[in-house]
mmCIF file of the C-alpha atoms, coordinates in Angstrom:
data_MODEL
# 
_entry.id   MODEL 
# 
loop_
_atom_site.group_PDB 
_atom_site.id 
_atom_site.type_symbol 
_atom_site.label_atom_id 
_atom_site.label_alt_id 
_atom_site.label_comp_id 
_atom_site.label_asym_id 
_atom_site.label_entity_id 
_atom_site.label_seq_id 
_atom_site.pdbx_PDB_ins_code 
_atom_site.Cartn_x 
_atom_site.Cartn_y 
_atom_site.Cartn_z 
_atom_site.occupancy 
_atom_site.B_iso_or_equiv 
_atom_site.pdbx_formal_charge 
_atom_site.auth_seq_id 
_atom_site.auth_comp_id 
_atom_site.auth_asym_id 
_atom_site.auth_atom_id 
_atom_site.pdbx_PDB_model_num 
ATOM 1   C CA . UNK A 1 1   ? 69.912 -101.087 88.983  1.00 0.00 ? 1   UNK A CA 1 
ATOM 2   C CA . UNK A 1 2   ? 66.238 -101.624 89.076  1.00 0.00 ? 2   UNK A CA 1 
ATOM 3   C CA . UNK A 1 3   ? 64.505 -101.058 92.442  1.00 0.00 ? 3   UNK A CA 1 
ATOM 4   C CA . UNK A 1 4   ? 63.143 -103.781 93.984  1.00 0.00 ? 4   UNK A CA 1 
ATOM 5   C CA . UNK A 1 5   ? 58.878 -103.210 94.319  1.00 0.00 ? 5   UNK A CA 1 
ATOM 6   C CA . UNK A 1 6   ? 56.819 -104.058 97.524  1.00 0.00 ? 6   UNK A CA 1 
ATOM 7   C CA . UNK A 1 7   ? 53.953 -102.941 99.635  1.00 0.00 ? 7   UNK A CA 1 
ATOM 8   C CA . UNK A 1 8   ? 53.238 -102.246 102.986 1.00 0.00 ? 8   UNK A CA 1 
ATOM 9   C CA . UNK A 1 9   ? 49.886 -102.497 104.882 1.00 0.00 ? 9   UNK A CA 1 
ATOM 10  C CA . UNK A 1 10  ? 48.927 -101.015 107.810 1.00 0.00 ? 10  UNK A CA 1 
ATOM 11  C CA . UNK A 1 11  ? 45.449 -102.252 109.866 1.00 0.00 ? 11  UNK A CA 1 
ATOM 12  C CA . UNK A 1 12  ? 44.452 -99.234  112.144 1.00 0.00 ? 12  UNK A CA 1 
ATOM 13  C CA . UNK A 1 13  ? 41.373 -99.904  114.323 1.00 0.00 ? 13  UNK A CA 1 
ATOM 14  C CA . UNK A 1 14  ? 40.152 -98.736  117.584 1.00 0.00 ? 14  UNK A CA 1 
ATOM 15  C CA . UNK A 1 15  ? 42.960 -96.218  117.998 1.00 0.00 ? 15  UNK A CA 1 
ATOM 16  C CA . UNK A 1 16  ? 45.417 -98.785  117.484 1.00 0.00 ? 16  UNK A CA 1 
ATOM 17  C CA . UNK A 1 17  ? 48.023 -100.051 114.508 1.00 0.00 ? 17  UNK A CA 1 
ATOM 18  C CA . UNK A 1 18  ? 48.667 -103.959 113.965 1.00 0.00 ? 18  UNK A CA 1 
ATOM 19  C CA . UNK A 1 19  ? 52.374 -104.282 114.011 1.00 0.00 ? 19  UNK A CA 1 
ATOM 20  C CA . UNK A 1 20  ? 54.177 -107.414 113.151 1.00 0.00 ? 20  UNK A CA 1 
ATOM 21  C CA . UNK A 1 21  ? 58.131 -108.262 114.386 1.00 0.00 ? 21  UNK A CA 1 
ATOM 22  C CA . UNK A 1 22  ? 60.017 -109.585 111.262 1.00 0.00 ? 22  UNK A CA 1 
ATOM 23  C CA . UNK A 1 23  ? 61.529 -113.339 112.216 1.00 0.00 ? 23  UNK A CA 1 
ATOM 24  C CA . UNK A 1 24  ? 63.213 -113.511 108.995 1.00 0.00 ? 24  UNK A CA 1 
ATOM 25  C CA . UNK A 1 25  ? 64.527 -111.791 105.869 1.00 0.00 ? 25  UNK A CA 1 
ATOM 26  C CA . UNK A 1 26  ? 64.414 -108.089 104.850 1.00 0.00 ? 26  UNK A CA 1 
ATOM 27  C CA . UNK A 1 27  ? 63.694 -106.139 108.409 1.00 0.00 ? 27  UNK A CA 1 
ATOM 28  C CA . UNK A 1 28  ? 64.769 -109.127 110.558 1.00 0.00 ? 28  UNK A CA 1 
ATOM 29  C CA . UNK A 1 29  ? 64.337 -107.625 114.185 1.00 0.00 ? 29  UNK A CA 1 
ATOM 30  C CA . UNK A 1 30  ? 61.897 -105.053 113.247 1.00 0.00 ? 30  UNK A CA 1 
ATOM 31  C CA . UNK A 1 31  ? 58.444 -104.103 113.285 1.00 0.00 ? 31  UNK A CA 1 
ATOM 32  C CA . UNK A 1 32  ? 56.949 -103.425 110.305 1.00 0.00 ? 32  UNK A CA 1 
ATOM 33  C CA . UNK A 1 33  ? 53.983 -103.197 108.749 1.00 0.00 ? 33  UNK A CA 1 
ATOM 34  C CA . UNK A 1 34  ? 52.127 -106.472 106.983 1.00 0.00 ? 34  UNK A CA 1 
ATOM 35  C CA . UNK A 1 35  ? 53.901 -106.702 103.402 1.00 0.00 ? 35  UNK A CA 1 
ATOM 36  C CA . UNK A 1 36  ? 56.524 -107.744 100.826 1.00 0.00 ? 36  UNK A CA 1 
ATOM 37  C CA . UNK A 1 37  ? 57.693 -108.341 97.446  1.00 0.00 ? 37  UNK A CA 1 
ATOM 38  C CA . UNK A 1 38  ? 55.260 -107.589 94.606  1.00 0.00 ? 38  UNK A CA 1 
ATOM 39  C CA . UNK A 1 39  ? 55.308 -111.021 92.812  1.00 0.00 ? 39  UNK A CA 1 
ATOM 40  C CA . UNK A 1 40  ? 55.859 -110.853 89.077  1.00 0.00 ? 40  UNK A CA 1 
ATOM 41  C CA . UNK A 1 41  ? 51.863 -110.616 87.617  1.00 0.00 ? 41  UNK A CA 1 
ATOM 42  C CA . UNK A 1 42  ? 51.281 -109.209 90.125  1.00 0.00 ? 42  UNK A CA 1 
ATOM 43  C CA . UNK A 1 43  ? 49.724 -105.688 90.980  1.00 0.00 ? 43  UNK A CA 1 
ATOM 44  C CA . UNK A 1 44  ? 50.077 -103.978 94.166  1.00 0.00 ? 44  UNK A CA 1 
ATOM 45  C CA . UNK A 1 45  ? 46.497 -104.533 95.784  1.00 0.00 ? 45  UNK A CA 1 
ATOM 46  C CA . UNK A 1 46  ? 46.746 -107.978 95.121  1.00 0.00 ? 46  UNK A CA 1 
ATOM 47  C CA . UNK A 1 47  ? 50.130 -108.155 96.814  1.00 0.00 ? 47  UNK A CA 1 
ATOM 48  C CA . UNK A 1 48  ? 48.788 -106.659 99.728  1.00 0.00 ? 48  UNK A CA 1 
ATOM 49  C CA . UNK A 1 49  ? 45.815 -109.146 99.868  1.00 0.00 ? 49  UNK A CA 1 
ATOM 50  C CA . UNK A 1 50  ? 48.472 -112.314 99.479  1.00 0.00 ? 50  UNK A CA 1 
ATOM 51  C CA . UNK A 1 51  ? 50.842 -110.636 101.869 1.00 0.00 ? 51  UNK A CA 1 
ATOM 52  C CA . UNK A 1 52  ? 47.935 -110.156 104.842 1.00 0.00 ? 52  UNK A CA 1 
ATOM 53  C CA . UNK A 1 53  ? 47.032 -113.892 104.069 1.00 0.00 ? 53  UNK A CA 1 
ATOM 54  C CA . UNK A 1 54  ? 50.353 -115.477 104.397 1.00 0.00 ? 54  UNK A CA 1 
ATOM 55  C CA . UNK A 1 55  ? 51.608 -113.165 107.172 1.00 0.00 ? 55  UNK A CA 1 
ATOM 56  C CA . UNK A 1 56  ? 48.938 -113.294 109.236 1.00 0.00 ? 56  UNK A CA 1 
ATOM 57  C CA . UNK A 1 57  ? 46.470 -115.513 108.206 1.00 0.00 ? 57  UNK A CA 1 
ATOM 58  C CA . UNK A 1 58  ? 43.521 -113.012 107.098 1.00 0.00 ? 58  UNK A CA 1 
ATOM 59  C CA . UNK A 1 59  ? 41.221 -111.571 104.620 1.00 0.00 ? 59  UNK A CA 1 
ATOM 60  C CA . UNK A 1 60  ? 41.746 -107.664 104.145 1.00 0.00 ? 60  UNK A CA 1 
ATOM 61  C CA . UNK A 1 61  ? 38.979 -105.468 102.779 1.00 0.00 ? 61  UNK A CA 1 
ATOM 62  C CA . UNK A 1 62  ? 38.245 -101.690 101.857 1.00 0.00 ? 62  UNK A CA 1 
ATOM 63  C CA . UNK A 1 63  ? 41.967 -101.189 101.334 1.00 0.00 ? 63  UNK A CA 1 
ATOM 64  C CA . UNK A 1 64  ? 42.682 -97.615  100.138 1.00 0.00 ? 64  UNK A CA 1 
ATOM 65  C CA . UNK A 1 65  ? 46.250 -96.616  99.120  1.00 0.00 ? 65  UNK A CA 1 
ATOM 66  C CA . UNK A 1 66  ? 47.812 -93.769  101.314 1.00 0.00 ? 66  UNK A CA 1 
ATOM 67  C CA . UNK A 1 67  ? 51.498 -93.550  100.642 1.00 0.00 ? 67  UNK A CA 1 
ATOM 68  C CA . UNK A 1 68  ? 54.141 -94.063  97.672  1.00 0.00 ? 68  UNK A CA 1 
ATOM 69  C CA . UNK A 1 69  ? 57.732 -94.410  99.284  1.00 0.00 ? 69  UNK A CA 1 
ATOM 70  C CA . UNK A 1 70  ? 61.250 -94.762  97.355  1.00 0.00 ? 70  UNK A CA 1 
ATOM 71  C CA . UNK A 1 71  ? 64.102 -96.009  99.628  1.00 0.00 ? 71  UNK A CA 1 
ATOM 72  C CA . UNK A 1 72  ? 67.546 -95.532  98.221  1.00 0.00 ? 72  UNK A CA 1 
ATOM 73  C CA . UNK A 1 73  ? 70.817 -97.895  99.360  1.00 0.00 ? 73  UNK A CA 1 
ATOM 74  C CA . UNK A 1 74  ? 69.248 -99.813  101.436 1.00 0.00 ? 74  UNK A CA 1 
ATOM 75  C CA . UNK A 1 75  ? 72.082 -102.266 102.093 1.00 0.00 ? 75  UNK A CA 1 
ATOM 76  C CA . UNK A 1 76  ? 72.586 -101.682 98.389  1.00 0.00 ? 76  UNK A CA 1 
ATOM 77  C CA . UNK A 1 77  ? 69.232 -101.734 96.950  1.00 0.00 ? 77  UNK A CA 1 
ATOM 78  C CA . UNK A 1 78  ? 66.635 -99.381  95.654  1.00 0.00 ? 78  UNK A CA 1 
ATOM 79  C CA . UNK A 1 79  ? 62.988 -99.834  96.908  1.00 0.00 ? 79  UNK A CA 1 
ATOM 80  C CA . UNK A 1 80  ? 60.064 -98.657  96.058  1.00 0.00 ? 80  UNK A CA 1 
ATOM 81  C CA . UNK A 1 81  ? 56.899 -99.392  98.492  1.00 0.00 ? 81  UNK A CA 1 
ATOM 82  C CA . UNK A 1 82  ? 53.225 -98.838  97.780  1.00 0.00 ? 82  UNK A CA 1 
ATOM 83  C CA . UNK A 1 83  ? 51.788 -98.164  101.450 1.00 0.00 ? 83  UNK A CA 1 
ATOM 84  C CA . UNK A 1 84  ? 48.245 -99.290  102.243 1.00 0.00 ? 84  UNK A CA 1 
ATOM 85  C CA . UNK A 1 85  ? 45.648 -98.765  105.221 1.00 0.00 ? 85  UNK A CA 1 
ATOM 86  C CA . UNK A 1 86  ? 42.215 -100.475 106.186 1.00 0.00 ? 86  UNK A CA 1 
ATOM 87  C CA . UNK A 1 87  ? 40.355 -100.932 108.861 1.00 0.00 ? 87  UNK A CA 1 
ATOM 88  C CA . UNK A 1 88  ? 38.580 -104.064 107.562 1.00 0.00 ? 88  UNK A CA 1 
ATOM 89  C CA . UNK A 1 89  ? 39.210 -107.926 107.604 1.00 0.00 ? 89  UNK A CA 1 
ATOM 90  C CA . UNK A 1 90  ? 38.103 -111.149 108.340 1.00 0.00 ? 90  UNK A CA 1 
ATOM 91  C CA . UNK A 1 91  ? 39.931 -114.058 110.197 1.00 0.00 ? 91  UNK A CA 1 
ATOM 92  C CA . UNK A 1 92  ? 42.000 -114.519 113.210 1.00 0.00 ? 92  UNK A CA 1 
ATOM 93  C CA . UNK A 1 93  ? 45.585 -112.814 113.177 1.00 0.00 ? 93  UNK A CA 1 
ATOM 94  C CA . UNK A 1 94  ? 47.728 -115.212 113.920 1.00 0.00 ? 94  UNK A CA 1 
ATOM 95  C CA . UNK A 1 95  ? 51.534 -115.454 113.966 1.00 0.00 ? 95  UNK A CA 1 
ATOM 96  C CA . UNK A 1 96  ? 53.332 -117.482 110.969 1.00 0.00 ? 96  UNK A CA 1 
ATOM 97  C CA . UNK A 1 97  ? 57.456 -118.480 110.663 1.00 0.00 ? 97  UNK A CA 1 
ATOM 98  C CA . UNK A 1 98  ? 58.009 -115.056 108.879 1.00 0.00 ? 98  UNK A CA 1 
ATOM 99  C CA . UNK A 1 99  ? 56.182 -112.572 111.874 1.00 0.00 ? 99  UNK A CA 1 
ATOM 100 C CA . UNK A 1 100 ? 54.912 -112.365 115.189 1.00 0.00 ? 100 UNK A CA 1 
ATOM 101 C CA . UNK A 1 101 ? 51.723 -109.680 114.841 1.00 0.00 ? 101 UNK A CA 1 
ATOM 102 C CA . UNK A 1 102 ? 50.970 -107.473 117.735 1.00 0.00 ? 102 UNK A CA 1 
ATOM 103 C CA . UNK A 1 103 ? 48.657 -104.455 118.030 1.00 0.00 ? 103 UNK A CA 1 
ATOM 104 C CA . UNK A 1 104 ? 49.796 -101.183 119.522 1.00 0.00 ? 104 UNK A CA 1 
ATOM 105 C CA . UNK A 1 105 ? 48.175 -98.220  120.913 1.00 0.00 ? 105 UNK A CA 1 
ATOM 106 C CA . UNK A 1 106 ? 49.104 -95.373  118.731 1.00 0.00 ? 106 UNK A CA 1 
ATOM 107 C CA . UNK A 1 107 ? 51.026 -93.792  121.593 1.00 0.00 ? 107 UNK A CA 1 
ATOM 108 C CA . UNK A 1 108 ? 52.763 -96.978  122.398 1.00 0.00 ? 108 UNK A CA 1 
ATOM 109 C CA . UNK A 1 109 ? 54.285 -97.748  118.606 1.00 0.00 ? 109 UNK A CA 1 
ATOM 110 C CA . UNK A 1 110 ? 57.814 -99.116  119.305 1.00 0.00 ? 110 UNK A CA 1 
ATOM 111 C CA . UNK A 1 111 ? 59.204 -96.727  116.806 1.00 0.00 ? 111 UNK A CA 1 
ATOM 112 C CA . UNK A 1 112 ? 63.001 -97.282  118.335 1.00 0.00 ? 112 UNK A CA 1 
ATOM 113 C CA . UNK A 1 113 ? 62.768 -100.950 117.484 1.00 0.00 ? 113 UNK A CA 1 
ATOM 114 C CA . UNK A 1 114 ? 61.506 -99.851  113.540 1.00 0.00 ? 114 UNK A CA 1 
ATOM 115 C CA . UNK A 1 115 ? 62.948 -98.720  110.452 1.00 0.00 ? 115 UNK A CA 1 
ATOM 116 C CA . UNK A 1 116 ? 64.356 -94.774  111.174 1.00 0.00 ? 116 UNK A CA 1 
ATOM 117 C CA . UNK A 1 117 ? 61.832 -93.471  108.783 1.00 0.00 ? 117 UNK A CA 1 
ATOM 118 C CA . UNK A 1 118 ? 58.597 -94.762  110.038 1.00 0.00 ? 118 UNK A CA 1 
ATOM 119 C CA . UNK A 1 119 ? 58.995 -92.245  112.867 1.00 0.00 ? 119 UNK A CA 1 
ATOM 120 C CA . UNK A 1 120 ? 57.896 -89.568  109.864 1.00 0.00 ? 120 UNK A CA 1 
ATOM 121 C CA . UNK A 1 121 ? 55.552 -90.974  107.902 1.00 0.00 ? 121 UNK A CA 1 
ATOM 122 C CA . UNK A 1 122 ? 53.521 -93.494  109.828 1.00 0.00 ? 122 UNK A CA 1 
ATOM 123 C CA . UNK A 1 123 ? 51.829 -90.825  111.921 1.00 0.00 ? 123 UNK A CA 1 
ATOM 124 C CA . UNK A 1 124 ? 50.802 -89.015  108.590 1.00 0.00 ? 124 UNK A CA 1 
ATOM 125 C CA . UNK A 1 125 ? 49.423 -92.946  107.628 1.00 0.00 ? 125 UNK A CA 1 
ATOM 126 C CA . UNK A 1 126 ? 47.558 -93.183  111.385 1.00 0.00 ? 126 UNK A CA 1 
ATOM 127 C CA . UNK A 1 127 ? 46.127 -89.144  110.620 1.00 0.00 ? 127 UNK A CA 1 
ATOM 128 C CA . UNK A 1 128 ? 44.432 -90.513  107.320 1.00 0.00 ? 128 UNK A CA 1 
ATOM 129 C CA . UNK A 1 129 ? 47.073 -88.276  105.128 1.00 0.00 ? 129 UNK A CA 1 
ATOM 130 C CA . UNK A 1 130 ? 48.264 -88.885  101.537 1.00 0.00 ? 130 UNK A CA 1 
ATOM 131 C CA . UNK A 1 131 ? 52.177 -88.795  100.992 1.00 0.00 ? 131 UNK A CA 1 
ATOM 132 C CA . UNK A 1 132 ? 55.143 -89.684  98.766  1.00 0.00 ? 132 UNK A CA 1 
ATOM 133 C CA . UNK A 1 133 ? 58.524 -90.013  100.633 1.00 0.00 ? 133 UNK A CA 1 
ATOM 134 C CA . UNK A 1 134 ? 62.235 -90.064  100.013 1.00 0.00 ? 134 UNK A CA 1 
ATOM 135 C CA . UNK A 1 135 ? 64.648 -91.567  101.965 1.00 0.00 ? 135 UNK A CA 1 
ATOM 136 C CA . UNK A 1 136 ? 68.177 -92.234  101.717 1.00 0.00 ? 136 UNK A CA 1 
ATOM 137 C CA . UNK A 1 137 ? 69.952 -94.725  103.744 1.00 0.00 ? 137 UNK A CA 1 
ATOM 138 C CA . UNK A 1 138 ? 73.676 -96.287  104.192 1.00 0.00 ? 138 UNK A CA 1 
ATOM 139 C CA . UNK A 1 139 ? 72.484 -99.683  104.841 1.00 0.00 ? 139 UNK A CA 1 
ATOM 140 C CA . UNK A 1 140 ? 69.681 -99.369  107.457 1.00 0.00 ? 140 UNK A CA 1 
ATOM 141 C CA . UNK A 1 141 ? 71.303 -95.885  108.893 1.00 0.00 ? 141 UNK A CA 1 
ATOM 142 C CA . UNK A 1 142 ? 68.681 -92.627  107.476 1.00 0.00 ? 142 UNK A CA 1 
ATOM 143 C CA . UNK A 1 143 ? 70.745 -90.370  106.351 1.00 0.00 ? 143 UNK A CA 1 
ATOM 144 C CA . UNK A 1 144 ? 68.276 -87.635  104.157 1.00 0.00 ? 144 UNK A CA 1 
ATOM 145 C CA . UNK A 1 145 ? 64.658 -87.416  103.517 1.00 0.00 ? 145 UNK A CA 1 
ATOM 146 C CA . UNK A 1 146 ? 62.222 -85.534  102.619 1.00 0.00 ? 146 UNK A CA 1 
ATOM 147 C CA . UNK A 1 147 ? 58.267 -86.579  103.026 1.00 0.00 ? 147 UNK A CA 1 
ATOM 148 C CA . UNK A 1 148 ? 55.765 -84.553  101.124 1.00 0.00 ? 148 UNK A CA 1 
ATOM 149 C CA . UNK A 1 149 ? 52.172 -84.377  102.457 1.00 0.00 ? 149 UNK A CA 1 
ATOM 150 C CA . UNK A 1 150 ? 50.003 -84.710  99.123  1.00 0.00 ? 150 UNK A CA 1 
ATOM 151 C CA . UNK A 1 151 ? 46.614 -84.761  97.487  1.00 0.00 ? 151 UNK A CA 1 
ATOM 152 C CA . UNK A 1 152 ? 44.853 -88.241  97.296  1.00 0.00 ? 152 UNK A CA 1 
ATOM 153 C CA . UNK A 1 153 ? 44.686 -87.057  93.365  1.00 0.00 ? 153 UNK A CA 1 
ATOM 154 C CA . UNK A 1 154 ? 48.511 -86.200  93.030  1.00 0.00 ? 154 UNK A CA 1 
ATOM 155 C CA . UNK A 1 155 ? 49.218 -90.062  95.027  1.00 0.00 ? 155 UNK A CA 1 
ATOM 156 C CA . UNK A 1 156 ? 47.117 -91.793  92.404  1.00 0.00 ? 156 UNK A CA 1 
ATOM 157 C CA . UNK A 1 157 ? 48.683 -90.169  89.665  1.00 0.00 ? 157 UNK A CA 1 
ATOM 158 C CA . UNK A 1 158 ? 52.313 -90.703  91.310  1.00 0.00 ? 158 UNK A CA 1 
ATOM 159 C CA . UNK A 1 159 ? 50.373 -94.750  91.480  1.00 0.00 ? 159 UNK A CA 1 
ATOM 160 C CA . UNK A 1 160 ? 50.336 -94.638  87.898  1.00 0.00 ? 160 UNK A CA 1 
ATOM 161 C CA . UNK A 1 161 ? 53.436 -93.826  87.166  1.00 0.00 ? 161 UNK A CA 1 
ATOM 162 C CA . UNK A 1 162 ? 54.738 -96.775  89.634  1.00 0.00 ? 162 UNK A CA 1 
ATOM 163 C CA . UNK A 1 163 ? 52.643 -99.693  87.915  1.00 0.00 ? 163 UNK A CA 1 
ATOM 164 C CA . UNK A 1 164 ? 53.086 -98.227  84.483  1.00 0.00 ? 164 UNK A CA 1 
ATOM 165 C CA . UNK A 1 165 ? 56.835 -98.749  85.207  1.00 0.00 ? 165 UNK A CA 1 
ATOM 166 C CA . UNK A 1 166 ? 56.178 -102.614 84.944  1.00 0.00 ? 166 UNK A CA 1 
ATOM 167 C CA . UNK A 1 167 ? 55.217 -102.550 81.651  1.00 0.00 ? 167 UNK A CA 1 
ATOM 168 C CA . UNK A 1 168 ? 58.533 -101.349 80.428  1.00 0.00 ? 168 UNK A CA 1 
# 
């Protein structure tokens, strides 16, 4: 089964994280970060730009790759999710059909109404820190993983590894 390939992107500002609540489709009744499906063609940084401009409706700048996470069984797929941070954009947020963005104080993040994981790796994202996670799940229920706290060198290498897969 090939895993299915996505990003997620995370605008921290002001010591606070935009959020958005998923209306729709994967992560219905969650927050999330901004993100999605890498589009066939498509690289990750350009998914995250496309992603922050349908989501949300803006441009996103200066956007530096923090995080490489594979999810395993979730509801019977295999992900693998390219996370992103910045502090920079242009545009109003606004909501759209598929999310309704909010931002949260860092101590405020709603992490009981959020995937189980984000709980261990999104305060590692907030902190500035470079990671590659594992997580195994029956359905959306966590049930291992393991989170390794990495150089930014050792994350672009593991980067390579996870666009050189598309060539194949």
């Amino acid at each position: 089964m090939r895993s299915v390939k996505a990003t997620l992107l995370y605008i921290i500002k002001d010591g606070r994280v935009l959020l958005v609540y998923k209306k729709r489709g994967h992560g219905e009744g969650k927050w999330n970060g901004i993100g999605g499906k890498i589009a066939d063609g498509e690289n990750p940084l350009e998914c995250v730009i496309r992603e922050a401009r349908e989501e949300v409706g803006i441009e996103v700048g200066d956007i530096r790759l923090h995080g490489i996470i594979y999810f395993y069984n979730v509801y019977g797929k295999d992900w693998e999710v390219c996370v992103f941070r910045t502090s920079s954009y242009e545009g109003d947020i606004s909501e759209s059909e598929e999310v309704f963005p909010k931002w949260f104080e860092f101590s405020e993040i709603p992490y009981n109404d959020m995937w189980e994981d984000d709980k261990e790796w999104l305060p590692h994202l907030i902190r500035g820190d470079y990671f590659i996670g594992n997580y195994y799940f029956e359905g959306d229920k966590l049930v291992k993983s393991e989170l390794n706290l990495v150089s930014e060198e050792d994350l672009l290498k593991e980067y390579q590894i996870f666009v050189s897969d598309d060539d194949e």
